[in-house]
C-alpha positions as a printed Julia matrix, in Angstrom:
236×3 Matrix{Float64}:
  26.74  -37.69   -99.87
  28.69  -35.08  -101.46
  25.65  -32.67  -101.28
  24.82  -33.55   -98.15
  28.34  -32.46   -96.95
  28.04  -29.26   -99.23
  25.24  -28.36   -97.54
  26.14  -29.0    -93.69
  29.15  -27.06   -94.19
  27.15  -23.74   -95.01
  26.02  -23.95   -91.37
  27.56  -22.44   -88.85
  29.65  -23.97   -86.27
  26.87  -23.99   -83.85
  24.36  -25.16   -86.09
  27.07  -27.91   -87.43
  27.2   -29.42   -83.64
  23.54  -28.95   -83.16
  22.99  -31.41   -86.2
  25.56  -33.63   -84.84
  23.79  -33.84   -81.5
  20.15  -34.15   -83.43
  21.72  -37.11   -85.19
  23.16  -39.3    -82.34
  19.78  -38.62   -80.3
  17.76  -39.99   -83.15
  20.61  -43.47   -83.3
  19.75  -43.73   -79.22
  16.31  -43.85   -79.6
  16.39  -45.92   -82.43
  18.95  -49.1    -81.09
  18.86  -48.38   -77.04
  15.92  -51.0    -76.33
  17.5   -53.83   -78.43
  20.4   -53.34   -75.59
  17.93  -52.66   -72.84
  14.85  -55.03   -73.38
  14.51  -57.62   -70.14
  15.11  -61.27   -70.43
  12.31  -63.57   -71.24
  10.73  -64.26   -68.04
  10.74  -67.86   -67.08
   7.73  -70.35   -66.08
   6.25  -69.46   -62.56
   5.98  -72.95   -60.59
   3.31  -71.86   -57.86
   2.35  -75.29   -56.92
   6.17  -76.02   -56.44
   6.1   -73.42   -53.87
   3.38  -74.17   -52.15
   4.13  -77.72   -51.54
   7.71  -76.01   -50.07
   5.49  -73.99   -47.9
   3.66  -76.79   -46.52
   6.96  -78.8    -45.76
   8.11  -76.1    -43.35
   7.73  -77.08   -39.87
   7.85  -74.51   -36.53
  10.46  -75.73   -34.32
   8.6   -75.94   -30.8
   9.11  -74.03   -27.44
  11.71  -75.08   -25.23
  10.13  -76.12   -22.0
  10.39  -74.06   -19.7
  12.28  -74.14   -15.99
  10.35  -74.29   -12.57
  11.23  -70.86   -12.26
  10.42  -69.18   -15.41
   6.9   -71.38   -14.93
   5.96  -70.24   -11.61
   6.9   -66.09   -13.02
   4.52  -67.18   -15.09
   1.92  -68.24   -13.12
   2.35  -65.31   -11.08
   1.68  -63.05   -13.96
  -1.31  -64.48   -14.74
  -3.02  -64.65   -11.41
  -6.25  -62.82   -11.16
  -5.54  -59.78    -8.84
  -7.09  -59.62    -5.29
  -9.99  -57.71    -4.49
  -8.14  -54.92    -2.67
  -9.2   -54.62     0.89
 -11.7   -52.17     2.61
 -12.37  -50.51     6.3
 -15.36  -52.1      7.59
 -17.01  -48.77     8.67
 -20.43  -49.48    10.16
 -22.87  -47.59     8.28
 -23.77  -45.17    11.23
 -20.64  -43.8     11.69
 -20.19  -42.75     8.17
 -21.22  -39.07     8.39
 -19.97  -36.03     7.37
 -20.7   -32.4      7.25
 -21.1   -30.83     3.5
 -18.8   -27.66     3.23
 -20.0   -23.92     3.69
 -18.48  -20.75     3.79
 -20.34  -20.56     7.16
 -17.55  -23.55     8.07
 -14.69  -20.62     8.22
 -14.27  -19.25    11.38
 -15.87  -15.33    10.92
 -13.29  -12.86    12.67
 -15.31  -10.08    15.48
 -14.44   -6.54    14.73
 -14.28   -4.2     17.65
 -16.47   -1.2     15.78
 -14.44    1.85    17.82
 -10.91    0.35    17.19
 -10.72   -0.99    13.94
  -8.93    0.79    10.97
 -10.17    0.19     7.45
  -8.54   -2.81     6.65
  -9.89   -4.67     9.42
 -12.88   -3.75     8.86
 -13.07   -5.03     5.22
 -12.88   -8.84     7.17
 -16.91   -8.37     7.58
 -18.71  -10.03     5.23
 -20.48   -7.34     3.16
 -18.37   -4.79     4.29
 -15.83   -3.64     1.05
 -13.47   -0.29     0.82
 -16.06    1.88     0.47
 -18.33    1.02     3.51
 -14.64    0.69     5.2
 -14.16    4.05     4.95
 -17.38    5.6      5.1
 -17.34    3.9      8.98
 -14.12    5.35    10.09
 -14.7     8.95     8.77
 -17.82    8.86    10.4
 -16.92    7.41    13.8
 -14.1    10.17    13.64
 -16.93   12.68    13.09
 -18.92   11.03    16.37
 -15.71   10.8     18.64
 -16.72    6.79    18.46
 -20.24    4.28    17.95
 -22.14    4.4     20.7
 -24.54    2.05    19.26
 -24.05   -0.09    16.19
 -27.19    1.11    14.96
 -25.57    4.34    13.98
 -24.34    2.58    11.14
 -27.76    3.2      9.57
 -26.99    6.85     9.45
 -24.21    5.92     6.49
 -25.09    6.17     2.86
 -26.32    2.92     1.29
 -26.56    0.92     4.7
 -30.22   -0.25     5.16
 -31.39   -3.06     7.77
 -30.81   -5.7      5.71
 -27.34   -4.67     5.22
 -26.35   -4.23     8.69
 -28.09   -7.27     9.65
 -25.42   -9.23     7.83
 -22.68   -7.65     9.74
 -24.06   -7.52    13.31
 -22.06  -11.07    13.76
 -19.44   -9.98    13.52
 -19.17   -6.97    14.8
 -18.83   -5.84    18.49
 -18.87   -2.3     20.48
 -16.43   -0.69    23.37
 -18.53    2.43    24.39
 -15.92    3.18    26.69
 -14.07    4.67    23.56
 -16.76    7.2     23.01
 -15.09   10.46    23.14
 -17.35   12.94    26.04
 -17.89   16.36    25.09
 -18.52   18.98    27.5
 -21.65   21.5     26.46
 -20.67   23.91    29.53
 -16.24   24.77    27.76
 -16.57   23.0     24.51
 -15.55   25.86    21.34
 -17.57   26.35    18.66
 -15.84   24.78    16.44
 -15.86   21.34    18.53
 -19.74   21.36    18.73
 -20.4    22.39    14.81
 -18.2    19.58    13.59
 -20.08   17.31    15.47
 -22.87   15.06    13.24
 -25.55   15.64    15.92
 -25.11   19.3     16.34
 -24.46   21.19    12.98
 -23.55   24.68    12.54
 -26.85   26.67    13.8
 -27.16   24.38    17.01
 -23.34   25.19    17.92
 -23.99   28.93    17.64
 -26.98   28.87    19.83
 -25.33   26.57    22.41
 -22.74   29.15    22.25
 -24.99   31.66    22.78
 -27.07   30.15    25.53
 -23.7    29.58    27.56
 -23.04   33.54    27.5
 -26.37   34.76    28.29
 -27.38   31.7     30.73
 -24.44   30.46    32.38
 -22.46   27.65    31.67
 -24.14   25.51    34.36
 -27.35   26.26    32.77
 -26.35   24.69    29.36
 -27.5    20.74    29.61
 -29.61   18.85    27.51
 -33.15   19.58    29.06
 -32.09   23.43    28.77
 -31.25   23.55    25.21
 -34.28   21.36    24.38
 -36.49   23.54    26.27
 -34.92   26.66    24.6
 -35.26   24.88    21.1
 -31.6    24.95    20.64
 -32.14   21.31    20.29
 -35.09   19.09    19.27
 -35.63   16.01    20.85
 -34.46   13.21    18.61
 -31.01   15.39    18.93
 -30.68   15.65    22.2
 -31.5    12.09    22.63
 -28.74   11.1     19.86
 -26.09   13.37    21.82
 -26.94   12.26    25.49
 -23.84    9.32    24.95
 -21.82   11.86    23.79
 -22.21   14.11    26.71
 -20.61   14.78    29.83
 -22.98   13.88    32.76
């Protein structure tokens, strides 16, 4: 013992309390389950406690009162078959849903600005505007037909607007071939630049009385199909 204590005092006072601490962990593990170990465990009487089990009785229902019973009952019921109209067969009809259903607004062709325009079927913002500019050009549709003289608007296409679309040709704008300017006849779709010169031309050296239709055509200021386009347009 008295080496023992020789030798623990040439530790250090850290390595004195480490040895300490080392020595009382080894005592725990050593003597902790003689204090810790469970009791013995006893017999385990199963048929004792299932002959307890079987003695236990349920306790039954109160009975119940008139009231509760007849909830009850009510509860239970099967449900009705709910009731139906008696509709004789004939009568049930009905008429399957279509756009052609909506009522289609009529566009007056002379009157209408782009946006009601764009309430035809078919017709969108470009076509809108492409038929204002142009009646502007005209001074007004004399025909709906005209339409055909637009950019991308073949018969098919104006077919599908025709319903609804209608025509004043008492907004056509007149033009008179005997005092109208140059300028007035050239900007005209019908007429074009050269024409407008000659019919210019024609008035000075002819007279303005002499300048009508038949006189230009004969004069081949104007070809036919022109003069036929223009005779709306003109004052009689």
């Amino acid at each position: 013992m008295k080496k023992f204590l020789t030798i623990f005092l040439r530790f250090s006072r850290n390595e004195q309390l480490g040895l300490v601490l080392l020595f009382m962990l080894v005592l725990t593990v050593l003597f902790a389950p003689q204090f810790f170990s469970p009791p013995a465990a006893g017999a385990f009487h199963y048929d004792a406690i299932v002959r307890r089990i079987d003695s236990l009785t349920v306790a039954a229902d109160p009975p119940l009162s008139p009231s509760t019973q007849a909830a009850v009952t009510r509860q239970t019921r099967t449900p009705s078959t709910p009731k139906t109209a008696n509709i004789p067969a004939a009568q049930q009809t009905y008429t399957p849903f279509t756009r052609d259903n909506l009522s289609k607004p009529v566009i007056e062709l002379n009157t209408a600005d782009t946006n009601a325009l764009r309430l035809v079927r078919g017709i969108g913002a470009y076509f809108a505007r492409s038929i204002v500019t142009y009646r502007e050009r005209l001074g007004g549709y004399a025909h709906i037909q005209q339409l055909l003289d637009l950019r991308g608007v073949d018969p098919d296409r104006l077919a599908q607007w025709m319903p609804q679309l209608t025509l004043d040709t008492a907004m056509v704008i007149k033009i008179d071939l005997a005092t109208a300017d140059e300028q007035t006849l050239r900007q005209h779709p019908y007429i074009g630049y050269y024409a407008a010169r000659g019919i210019v031309h024609f008035r000075t050296t002819q007279g303005a009385q002499a300048c009508t239709l038949h006189a230009l055509v004969e004069n081949n200021i104007l070809n036919d199909d022109a003069a036929q386009r223009l005779k709306p347009y003109c004052e009689p």
